[in-house]
C-alpha positions as CSV (number, residue, x, y, z in Angstrom):
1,X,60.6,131.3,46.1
2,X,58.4,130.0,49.3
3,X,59.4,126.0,47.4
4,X,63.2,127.0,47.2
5,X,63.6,128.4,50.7
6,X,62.0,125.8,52.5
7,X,64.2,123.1,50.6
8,X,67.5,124.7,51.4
9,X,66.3,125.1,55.3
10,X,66.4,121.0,54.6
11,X,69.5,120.9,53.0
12,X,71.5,122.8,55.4
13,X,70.2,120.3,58.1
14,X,73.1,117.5,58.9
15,X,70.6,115.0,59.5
16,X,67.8,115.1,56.6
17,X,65.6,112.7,58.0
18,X,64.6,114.6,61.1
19,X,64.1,117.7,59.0
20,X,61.6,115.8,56.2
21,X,59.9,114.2,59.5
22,X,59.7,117.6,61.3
23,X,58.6,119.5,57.6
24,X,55.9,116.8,57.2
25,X,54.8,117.0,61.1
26,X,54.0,120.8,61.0
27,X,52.2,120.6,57.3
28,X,50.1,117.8,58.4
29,X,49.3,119.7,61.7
30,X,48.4,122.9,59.5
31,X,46.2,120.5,57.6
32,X,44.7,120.2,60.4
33,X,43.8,123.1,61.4
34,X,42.6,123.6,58.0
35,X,40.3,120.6,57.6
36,X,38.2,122.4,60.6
37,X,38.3,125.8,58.7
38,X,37.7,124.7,55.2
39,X,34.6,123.1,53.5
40,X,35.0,119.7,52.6
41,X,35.8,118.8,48.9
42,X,33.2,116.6,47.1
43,X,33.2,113.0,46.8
44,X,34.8,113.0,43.4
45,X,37.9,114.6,44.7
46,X,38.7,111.8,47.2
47,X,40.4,109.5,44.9
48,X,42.6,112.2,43.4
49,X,43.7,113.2,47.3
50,X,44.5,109.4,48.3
51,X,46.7,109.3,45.1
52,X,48.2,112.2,45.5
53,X,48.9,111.6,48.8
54,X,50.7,108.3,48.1
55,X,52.6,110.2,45.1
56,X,53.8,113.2,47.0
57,X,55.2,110.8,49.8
58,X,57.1,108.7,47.6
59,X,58.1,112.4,46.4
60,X,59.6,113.0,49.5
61,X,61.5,110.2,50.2
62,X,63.2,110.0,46.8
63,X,63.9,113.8,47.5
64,X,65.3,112.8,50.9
65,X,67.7,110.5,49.5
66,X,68.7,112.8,46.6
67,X,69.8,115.2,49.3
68,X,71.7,112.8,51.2
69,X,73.7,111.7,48.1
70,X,74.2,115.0,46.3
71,X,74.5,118.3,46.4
72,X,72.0,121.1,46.5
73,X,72.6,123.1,43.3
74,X,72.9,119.7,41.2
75,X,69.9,117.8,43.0
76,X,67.3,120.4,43.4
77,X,67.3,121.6,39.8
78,X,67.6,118.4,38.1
79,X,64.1,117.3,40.3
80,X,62.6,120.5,39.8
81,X,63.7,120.7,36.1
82,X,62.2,116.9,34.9
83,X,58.6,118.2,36.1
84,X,57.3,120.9,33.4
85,X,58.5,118.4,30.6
86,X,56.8,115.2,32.1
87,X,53.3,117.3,32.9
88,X,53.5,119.3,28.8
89,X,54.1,115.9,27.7
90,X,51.7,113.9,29.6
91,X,48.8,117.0,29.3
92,X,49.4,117.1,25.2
93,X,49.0,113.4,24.8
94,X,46.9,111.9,27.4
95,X,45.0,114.8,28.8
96,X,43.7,117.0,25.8
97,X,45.5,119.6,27.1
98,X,47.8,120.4,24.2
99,X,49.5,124.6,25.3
100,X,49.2,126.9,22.1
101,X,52.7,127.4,20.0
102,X,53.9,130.1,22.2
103,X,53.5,128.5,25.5
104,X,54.4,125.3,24.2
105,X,58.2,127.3,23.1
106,X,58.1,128.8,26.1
107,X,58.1,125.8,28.2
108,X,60.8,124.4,26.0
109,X,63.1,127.4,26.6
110,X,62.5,126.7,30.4
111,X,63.1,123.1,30.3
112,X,66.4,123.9,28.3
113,X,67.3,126.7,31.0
114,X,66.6,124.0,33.7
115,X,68.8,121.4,32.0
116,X,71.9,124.0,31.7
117,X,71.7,124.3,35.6
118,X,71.1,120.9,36.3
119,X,74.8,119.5,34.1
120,X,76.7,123.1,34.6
121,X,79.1,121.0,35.9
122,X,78.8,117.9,33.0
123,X,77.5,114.8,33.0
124,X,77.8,112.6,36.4
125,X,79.7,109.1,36.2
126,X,78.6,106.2,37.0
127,X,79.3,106.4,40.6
128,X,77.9,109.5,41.0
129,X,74.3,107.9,39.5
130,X,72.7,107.1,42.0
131,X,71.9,111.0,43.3
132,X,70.8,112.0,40.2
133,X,68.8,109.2,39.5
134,X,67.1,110.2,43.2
135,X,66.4,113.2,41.6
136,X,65.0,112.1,38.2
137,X,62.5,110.4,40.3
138,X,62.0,113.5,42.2
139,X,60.8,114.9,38.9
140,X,58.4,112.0,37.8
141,X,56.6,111.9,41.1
142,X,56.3,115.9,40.9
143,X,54.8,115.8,37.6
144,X,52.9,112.5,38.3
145,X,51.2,114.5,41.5
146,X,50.5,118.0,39.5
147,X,48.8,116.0,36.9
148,X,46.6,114.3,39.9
149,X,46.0,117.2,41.5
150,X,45.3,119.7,38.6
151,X,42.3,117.6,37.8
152,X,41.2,116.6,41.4
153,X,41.2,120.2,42.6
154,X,39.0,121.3,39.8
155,X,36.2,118.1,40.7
156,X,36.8,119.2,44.7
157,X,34.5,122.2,45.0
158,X,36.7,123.7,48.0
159,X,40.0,124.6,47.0
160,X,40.8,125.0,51.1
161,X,39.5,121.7,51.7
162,X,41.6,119.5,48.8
163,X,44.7,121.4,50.3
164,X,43.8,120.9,53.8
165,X,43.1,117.1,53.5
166,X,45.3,116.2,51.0
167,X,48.5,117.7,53.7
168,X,46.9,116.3,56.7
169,X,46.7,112.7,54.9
170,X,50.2,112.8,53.1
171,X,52.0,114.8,56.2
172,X,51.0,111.4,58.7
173,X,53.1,109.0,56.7
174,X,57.4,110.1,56.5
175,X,56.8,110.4,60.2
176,X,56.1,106.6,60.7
177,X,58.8,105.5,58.3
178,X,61.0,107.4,60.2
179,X,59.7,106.4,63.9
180,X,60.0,102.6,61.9
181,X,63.7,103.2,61.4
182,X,64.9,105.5,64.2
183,X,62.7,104.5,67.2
184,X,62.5,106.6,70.1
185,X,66.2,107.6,69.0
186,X,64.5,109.9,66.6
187,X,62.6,112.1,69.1
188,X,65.8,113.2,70.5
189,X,67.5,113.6,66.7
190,X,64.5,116.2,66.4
191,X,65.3,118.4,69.1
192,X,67.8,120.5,67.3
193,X,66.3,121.3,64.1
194,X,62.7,121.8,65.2
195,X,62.7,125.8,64.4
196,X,63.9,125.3,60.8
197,X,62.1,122.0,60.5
198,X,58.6,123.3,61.7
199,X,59.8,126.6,59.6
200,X,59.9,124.4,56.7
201,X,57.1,122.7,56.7
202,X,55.2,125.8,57.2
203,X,56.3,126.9,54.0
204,X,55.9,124.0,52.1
205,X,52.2,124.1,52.8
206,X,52.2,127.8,51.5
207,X,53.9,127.1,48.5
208,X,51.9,124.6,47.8
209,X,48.8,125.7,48.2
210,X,49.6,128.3,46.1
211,X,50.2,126.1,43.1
212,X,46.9,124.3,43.7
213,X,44.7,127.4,44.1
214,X,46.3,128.1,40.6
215,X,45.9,124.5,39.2
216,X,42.0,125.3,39.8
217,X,41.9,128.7,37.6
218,X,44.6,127.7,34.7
219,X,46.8,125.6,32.2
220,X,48.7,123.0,34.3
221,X,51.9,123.1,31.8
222,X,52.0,126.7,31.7
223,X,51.5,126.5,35.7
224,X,54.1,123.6,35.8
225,X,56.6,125.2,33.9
226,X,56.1,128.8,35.8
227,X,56.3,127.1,39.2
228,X,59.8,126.5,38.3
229,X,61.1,129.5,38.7
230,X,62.5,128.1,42.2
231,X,65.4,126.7,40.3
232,X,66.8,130.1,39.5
233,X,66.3,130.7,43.5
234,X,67.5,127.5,44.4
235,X,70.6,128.5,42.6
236,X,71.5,131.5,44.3
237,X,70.8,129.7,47.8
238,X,73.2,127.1,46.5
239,X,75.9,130.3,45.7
240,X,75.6,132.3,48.5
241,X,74.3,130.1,51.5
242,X,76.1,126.6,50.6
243,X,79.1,128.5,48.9
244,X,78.2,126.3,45.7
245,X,79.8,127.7,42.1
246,X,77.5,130.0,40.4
247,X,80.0,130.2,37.0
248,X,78.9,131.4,34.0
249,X,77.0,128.4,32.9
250,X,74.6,128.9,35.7
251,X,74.1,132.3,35.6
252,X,73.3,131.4,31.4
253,X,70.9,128.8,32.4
254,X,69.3,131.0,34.8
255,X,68.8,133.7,31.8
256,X,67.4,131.3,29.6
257,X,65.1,130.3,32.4
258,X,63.9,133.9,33.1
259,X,63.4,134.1,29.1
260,X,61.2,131.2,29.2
261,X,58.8,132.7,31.8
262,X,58.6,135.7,29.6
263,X,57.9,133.9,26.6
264,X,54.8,132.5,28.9
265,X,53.6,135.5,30.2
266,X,53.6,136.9,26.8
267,X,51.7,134.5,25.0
268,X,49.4,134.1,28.2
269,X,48.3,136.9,28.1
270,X,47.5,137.7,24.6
């Protein structure tokens, strides 16, 4: 819910880039204030936090640009809905990590949901290809950085501390890109969204570090695919705050999603 609010505050902001820089502003300074609060993680984590770092920024900007060319109900379940695949896939194969059956149905009736609510509205043309490639990426540097981070938290020894430094290194750089590109034009750009922006950010860090406290303790596809249940939130912010179609197709997609997660609770816990 906390991953699906705080992209629509960025959504509903006419210009994008000064709502990313402002989200990535307040969760560096929160990983800040965290760094001095929280132990340090051990030596081993380091490399997983510089590569995460680097993957969750390119994140960002390829959800930046998704947002810019498309619109919310299409883009942000079509980047949420590539990650649980990509990270089941990549676990099984390269990672050892192979779900039992009934997860591993369960995460397919979730991806299936996802896929209903990404095309509810059919397959996109060729000019319309660009956004939803923007989004695909989305979905590759999601998985790519839940991979990274599922095994670098577990190496860190501090929970707090991977969270805390991994937000205060990744949360420095979308702020330089956009000083590169705006100049001191963009201090004045921030001035009207900085309630929603800061807001934003804020709550990225929460949602986040929610995920990563329970990448430490769990399966990453089962948390991967569970996480995802922002899409069926991120559809009714599309319905009811951007005035985007619901339709039936939706509202399907966002049962079969629901069943999904039931499926994995299920087998979870027996």
């Amino acid at each position: 819910m906390l991953h699906a609010v705080w992209n629509g505050l960025t959504h509903g902001l006419r210009d994008k880039l000064a709502g990313f820089t402002l989200i990535s502003l307040a969760s560096s300074a929160c990983g800040a204030v965290l760094v001095c609060l929280a132990p340090p993680p051990e030596p081993a984590a380091w490399p997983y936090i510089a590569a995460s770092a680097a993957l969750q920024v390119a994140y960002q900007l390829l959800l930046l640009r998704a947002y810019q060319l498309g619109d919310f109900g299409q883009m942000y379940p079509t980047a949420r809905g590539t990650s649980p695949v990509v990270v089941a896939l990549v676990s099984a194969t390269l990672l050892g990590h192979s779900p039992p059956a009934g997860q591993a149905l369960g995460i397919a009736v979730v991806a299936c949901g996802l896929a209903g609510l990404a095309f509810a509205d059919g397959i996109p043309g060729r000019t319309q290809l660009p956004a939803p490639a923007a989004a695909l990426g989305t979905g590759a540097m999601i998985a790519s950085y839940t991979l990274v981070d599922g095994s670098g938290v577990r190496v860190s020894g501090s929970v707090f501390g991977y969270i805390a430094w991994l937000f205060l290194c990744q949360g420095l750089v979308l702020p330089l890109v956009a000083w590169a590109r705006r100049g001191p034009a963009l201090l004045i750009a921030l001035r009207p969204f900085c309630g929603r922006g800061l807001a934003g950010g804020v709550l990225s860090l929460l949602a986040y570090g929610l995920v990563v406290r329970a990448q430490s303790r769990g399966d990453l596809s089962t948390i991967a695919a569970l996480r995802e249940t922002s899409i069926v939130f991120g559809a009714l912010i599309g319905a009811i705050v951007f005035r985007e179609r619901l339709g039936h197709r939706r509202i399907a997609a966002s049962i079969t999603v629901l069943a999904g997660i039931a499926v994995l609770q299920l087998t979870s816990a027996s």
